[in-house]
C-alpha positions as CSV (number, residue, x, y, z in Angstrom):
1,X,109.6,149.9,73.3
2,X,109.9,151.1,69.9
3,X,112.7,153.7,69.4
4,X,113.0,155.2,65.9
5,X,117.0,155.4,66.3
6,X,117.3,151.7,67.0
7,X,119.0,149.6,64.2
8,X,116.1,147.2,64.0
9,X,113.4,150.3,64.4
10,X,111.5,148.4,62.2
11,X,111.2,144.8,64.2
12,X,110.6,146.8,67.5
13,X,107.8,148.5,66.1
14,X,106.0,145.1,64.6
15,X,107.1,143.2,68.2
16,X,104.7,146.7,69.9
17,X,101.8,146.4,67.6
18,X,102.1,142.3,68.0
19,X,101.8,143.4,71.8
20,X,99.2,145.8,71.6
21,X,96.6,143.5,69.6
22,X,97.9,141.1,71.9
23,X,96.3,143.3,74.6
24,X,93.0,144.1,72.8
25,X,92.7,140.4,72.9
26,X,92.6,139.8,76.7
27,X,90.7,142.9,77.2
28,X,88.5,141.6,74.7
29,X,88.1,138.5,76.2
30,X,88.3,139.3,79.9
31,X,89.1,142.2,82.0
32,X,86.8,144.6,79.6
33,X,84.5,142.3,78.2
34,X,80.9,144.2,78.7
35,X,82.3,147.0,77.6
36,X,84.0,145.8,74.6
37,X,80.7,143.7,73.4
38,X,78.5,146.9,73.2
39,X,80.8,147.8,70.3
40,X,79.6,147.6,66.6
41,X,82.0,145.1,64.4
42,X,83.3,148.4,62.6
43,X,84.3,149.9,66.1
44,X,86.2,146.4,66.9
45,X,87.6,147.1,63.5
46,X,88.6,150.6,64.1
47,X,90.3,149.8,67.3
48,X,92.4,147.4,65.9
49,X,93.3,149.8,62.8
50,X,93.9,152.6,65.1
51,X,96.7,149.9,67.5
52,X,98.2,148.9,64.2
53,X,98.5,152.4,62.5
54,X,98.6,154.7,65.0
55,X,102.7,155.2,64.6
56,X,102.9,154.8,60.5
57,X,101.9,158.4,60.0
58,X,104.9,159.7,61.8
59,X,107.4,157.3,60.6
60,X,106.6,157.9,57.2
61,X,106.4,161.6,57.2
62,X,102.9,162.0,56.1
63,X,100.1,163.6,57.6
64,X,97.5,161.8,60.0
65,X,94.7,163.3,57.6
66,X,96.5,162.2,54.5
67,X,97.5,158.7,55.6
68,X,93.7,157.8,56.8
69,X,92.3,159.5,53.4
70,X,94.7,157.1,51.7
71,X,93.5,154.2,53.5
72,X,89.7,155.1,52.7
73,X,90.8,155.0,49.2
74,X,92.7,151.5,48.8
75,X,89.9,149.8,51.5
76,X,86.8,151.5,50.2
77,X,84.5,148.9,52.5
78,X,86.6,149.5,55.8
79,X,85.4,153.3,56.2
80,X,83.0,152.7,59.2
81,X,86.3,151.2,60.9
82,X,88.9,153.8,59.2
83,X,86.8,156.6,60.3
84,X,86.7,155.2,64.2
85,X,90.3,154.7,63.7
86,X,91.0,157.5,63.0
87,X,89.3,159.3,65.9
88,X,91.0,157.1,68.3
89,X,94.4,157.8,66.9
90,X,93.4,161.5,66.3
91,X,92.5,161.6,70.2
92,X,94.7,159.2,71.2
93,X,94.9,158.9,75.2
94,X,92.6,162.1,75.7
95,X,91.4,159.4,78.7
96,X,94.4,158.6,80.3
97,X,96.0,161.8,80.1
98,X,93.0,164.1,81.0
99,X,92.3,161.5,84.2
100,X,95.7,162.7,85.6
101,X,94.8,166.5,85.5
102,X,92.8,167.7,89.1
103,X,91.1,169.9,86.2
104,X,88.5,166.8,85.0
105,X,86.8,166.9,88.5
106,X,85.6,171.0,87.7
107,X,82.3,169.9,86.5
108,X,82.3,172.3,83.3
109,X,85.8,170.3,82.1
110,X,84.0,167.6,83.0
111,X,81.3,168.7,79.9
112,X,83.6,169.6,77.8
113,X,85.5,166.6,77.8
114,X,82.4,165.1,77.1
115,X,81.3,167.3,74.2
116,X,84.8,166.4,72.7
117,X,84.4,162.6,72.9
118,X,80.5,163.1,72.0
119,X,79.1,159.3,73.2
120,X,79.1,156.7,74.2
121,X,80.3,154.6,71.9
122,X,83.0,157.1,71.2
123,X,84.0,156.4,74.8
124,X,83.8,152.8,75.1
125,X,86.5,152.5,71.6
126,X,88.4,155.0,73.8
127,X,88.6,153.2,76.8
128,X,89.2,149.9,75.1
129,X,91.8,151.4,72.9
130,X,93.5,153.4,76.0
131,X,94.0,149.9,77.7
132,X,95.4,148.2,74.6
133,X,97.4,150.8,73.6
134,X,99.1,151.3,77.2
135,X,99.5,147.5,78.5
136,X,96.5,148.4,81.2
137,X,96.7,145.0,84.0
138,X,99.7,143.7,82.0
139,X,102.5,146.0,83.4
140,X,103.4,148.0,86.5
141,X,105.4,150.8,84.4
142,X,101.7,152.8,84.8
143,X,101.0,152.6,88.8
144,X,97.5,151.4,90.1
145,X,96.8,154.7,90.9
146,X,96.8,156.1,87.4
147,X,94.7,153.1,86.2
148,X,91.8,154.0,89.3
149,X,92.2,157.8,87.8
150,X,91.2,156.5,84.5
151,X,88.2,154.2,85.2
152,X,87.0,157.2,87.9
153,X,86.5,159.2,84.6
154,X,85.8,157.2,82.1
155,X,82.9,156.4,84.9
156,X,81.9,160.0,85.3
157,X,81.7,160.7,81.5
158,X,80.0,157.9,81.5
159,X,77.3,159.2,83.0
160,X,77.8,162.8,82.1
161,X,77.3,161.5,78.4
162,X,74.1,159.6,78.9
């Protein structure tokens, strides 16, 4: 795990991003395949932008809003992906983290959650990113349980958001 106080910080941060594309890969290519298909190329895009960028902001001292705007401006025909980016890294594991909260089963939290990721397609970059970003069927260090709390969710925003 990346720890900014480490002597070689900057190698243990490449080795986590090296992981967490690694990650998008099998997802990609297995466990969340449907799901990762109904994505436009600029969503696949964002996602991996969002895995590989999603710590540079902090580490550099610069705002989220101010890095992205930067990256609009040097990669002019990435926007689609930069702008899906950075949602993902702006909501970062609203998923995992809401999923844990008894709250999300109150069907008005249930809306609003909805109304905050506002689709589908939102969603789906969401879920696909959470899974990357956390090591989802890779790793025990998040129980089973947590995982089943996720997917019960993202399954009833799912529907809520259709």
């Amino acid at each position: 795990m990346y720890n900014p106080k480490h002597r070689h910080a900057d190698i243990n941060q490449v080795g986590r991003i090296i992981v967490k594309l690694e990650n998008l890969g099998i997802h990609a290519e297995k466990s969340l395949k449907d799901i990762y298909e109904t994505l436009s190329p600029q969503q696949q895009a964002g996602i991996r932008i969002a895995l590989v960028c999603n710590e540079i902001p902090a580490i550099a001292e610069i705002s989220r809003k101010d890095y992205f705007q930067s990256l609009k401006e040097i990669h002019p025909t990435l926007l689609a992906g930069i702008d899906v980016a950075e949602y993902l890294v702006e909501k970062h594991l609203i998923l995992f983290d809401c999923s844990h909260m008894d709250d999300w089963i109150d069907e008005r939290e249930l809306k609003r959650i909805a109304r905050e990721i506002g689709s589908i397609e939102r969603l789906n970059a969401l879920l696909i990113y959470t899974c990357a970003e956390l090591d989802y069927d890779k790793t025990e260090y998040f129980h089973k349980s947590l995982w089943d709390k996720t997917f019960a969710l993202y399954y009833a925003l799912e529907k809520e958001i259709k």
